[in-house]
VMD Tcl script that builds the backbone (N, CA, C; Angstrom):
set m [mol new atoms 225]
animate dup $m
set s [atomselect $m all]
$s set {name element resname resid chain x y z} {
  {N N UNK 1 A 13.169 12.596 2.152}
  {CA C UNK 1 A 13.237 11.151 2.151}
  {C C UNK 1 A 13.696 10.699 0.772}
  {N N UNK 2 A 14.598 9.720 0.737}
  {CA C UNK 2 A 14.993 9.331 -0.542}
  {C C UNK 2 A 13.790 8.069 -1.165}
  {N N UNK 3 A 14.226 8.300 -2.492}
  {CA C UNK 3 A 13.696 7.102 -3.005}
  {C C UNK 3 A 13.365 5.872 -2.668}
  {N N UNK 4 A 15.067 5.356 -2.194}
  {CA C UNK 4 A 15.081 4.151 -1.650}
  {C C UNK 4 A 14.393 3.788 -0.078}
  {N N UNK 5 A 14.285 5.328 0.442}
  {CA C UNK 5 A 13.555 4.783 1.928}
  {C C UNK 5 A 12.159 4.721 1.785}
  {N N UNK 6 A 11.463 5.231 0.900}
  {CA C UNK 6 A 10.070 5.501 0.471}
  {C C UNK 6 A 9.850 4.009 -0.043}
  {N N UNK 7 A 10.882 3.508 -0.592}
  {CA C UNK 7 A 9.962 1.739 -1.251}
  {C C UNK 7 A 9.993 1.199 0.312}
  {N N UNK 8 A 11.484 0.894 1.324}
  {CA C UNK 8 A 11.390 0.349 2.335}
  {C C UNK 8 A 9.936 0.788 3.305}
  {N N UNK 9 A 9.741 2.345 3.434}
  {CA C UNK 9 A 7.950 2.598 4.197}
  {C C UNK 9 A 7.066 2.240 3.236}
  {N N UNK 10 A 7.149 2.250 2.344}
  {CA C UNK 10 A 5.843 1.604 1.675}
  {C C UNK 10 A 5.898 -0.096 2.211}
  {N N UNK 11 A 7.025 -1.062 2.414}
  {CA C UNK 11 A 6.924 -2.190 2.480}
  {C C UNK 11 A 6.718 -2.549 3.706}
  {N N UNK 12 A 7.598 -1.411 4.906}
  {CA C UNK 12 A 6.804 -1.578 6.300}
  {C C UNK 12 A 5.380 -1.205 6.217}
  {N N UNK 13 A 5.078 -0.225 5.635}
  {CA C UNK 13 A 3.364 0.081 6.164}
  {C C UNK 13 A 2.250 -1.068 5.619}
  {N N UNK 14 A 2.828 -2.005 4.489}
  {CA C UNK 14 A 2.026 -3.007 3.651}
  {C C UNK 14 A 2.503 -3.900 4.619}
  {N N UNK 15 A 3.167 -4.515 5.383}
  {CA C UNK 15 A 3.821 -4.970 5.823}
  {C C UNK 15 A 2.911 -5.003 7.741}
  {N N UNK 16 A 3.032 -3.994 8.406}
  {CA C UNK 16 A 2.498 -3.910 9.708}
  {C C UNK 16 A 0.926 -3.501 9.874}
  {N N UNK 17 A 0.748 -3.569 8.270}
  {CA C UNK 17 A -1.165 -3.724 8.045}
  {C C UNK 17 A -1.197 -4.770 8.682}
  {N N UNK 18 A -1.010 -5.677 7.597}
  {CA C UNK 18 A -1.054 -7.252 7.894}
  {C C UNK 18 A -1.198 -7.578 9.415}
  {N N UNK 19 A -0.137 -7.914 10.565}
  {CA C UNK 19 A 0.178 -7.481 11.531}
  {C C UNK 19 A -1.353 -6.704 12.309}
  {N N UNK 20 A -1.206 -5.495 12.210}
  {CA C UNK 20 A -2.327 -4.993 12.795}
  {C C UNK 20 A -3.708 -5.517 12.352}
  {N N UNK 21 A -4.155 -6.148 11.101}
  {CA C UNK 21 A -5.418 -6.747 10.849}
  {C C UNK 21 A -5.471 -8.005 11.684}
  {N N UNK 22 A -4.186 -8.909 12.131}
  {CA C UNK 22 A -3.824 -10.551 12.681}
  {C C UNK 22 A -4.187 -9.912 14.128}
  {N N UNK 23 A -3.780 -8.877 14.559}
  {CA C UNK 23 A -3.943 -8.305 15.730}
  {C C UNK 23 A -5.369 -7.898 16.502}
  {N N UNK 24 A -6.180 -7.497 15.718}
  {CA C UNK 24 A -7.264 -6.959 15.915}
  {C C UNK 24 A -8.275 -8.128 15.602}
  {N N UNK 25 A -8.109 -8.956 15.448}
  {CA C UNK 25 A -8.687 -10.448 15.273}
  {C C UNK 25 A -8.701 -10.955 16.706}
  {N N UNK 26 A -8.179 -10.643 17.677}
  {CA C UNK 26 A -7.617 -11.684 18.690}
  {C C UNK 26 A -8.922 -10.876 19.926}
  {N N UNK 27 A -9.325 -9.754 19.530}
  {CA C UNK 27 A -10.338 -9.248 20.645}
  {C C UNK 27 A -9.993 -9.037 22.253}
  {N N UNK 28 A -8.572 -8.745 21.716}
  {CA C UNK 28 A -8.319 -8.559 23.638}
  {C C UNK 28 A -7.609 -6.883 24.081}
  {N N UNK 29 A -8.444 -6.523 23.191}
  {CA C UNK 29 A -8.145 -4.782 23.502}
  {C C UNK 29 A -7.382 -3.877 22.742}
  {N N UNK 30 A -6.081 -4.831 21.788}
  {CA C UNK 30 A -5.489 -4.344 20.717}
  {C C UNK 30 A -6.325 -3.320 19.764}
  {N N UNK 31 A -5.944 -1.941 19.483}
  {CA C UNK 31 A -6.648 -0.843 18.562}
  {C C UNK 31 A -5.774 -0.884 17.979}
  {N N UNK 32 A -4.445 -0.157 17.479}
  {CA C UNK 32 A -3.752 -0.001 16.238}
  {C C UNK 32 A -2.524 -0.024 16.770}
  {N N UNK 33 A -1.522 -0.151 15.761}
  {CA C UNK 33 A -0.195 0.006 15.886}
  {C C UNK 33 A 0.424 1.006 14.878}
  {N N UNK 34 A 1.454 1.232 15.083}
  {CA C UNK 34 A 2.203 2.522 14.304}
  {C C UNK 34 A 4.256 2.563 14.370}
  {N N UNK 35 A 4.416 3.214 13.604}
  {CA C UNK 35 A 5.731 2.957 13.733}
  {C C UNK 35 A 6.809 4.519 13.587}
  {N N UNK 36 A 7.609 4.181 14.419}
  {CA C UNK 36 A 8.447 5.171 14.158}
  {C C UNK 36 A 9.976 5.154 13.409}
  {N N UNK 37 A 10.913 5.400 12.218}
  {CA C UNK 37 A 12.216 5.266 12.328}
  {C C UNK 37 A 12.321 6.613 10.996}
  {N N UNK 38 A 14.326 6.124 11.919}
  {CA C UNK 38 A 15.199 6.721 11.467}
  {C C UNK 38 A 16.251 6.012 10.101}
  {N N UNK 39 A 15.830 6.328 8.759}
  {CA C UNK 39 A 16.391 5.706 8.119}
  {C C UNK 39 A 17.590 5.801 7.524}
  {N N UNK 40 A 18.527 6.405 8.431}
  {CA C UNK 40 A 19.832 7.128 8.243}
  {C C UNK 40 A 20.386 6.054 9.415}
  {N N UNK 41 A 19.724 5.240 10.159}
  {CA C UNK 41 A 20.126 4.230 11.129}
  {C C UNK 41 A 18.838 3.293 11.364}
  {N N UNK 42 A 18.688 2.865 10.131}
  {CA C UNK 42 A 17.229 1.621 9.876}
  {C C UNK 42 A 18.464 0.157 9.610}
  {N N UNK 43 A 17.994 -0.841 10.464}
  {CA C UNK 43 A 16.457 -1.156 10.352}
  {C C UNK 43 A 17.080 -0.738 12.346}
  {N N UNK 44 A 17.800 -0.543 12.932}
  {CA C UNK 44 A 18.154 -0.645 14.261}
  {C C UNK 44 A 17.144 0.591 15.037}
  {N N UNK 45 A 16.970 1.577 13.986}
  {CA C UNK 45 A 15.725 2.614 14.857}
  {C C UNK 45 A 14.243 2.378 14.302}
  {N N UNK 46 A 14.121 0.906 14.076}
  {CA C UNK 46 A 12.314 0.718 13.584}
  {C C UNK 46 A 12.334 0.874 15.239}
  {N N UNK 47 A 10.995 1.654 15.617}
  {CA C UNK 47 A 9.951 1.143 16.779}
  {C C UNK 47 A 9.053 1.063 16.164}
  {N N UNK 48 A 8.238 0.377 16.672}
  {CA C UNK 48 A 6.717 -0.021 16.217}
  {C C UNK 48 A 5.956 0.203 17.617}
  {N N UNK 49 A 4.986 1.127 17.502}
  {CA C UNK 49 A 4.153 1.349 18.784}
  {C C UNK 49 A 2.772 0.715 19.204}
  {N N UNK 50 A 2.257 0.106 20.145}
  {CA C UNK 50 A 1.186 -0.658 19.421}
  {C C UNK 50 A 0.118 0.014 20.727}
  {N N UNK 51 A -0.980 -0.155 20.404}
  {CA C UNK 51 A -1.728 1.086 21.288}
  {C C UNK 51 A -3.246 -0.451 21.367}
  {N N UNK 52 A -3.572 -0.107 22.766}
  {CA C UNK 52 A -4.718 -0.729 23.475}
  {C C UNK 52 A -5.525 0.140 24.058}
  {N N UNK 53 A -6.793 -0.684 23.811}
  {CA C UNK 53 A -8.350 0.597 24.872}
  {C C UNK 53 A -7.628 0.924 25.546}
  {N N UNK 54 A -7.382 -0.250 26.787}
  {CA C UNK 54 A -7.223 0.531 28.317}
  {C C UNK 54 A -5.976 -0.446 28.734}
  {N N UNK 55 A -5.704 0.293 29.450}
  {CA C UNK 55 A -4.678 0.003 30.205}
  {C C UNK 55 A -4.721 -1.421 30.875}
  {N N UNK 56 A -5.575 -1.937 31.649}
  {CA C UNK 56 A -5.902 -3.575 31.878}
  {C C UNK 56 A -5.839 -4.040 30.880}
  {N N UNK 57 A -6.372 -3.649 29.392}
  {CA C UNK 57 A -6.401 -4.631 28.633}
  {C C UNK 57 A -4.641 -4.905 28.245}
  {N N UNK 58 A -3.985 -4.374 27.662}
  {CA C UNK 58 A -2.481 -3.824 27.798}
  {C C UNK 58 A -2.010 -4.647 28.611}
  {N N UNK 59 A -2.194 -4.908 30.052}
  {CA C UNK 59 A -1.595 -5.316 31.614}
  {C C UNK 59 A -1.831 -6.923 30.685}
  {N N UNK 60 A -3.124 -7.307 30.460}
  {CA C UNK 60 A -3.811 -8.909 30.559}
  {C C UNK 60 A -3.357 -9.217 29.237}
  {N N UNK 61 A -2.679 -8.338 28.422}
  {CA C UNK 61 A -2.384 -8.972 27.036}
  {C C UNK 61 A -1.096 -9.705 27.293}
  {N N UNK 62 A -0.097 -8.437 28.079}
  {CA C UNK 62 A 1.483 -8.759 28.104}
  {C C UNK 62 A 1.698 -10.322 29.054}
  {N N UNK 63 A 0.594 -10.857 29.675}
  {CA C UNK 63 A 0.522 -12.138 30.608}
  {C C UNK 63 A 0.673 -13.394 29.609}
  {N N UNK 64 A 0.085 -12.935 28.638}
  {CA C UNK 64 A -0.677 -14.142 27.493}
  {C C UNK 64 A 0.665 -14.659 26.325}
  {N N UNK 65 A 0.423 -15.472 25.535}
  {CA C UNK 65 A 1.475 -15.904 24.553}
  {C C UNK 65 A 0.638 -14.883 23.562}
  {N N UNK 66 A -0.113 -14.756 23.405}
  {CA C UNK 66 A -0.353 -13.572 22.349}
  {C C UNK 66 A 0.456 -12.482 22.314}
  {N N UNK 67 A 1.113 -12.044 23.368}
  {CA C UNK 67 A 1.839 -10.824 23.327}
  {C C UNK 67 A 3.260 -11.490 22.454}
  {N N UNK 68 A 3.788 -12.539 22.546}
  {CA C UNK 68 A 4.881 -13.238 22.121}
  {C C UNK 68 A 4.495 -13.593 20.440}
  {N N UNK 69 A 3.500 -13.998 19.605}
  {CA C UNK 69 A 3.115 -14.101 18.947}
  {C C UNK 69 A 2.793 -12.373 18.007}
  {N N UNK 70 A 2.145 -11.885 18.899}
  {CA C UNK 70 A 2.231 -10.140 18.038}
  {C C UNK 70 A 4.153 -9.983 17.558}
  {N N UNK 71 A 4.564 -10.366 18.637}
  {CA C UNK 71 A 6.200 -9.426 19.222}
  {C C UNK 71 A 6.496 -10.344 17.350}
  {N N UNK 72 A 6.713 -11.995 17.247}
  {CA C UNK 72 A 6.871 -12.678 16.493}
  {C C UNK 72 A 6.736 -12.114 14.952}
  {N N UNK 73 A 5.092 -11.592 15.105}
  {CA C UNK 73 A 4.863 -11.048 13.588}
  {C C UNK 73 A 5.482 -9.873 13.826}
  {N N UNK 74 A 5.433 -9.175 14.182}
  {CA C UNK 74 A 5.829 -7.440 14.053}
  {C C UNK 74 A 7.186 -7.884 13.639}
  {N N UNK 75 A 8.350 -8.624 13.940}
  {CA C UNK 75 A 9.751 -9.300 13.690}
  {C C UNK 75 A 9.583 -9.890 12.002}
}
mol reanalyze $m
mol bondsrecalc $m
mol representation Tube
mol addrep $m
């Protein structure tokens, strides 16, 4: 990893804290999020993975404007 991609993950991971602390505030099943990329084709291969208890909770989040609001910050 170069230099320059190591400041950019340091600024995503300071960066999708935030995000995951706004997230885990909301009490509707959200546990953590995580991210995956390729920085030889960043920012177009960020994924960001975001992980729930259970599966209903997941189903009853994606219904809500909260899911639009996570999508918002993670952007």
């Amino acid at each position: 990893m170069r230099k320059s991609d190591k400041k950019v993950e340091n600024q995503l991971r300071i960066a999708l804290t935030e995000v995951c602390e706004a997230a885990l505030k909301n009490g509707n099943g959200f546990q953590w999020l995580t991210h995956q990329v390729n920085y030889s084709n960043f920012p177009k291969s960020l994924q960001v993975i975001c992980v729930f208890d259970i599966n209903e909770s997941l189903a009853r989040f994606m219904k809500t404007t909260s899911c639009q609001e996570l999508g918002s910050l993670i952007q």
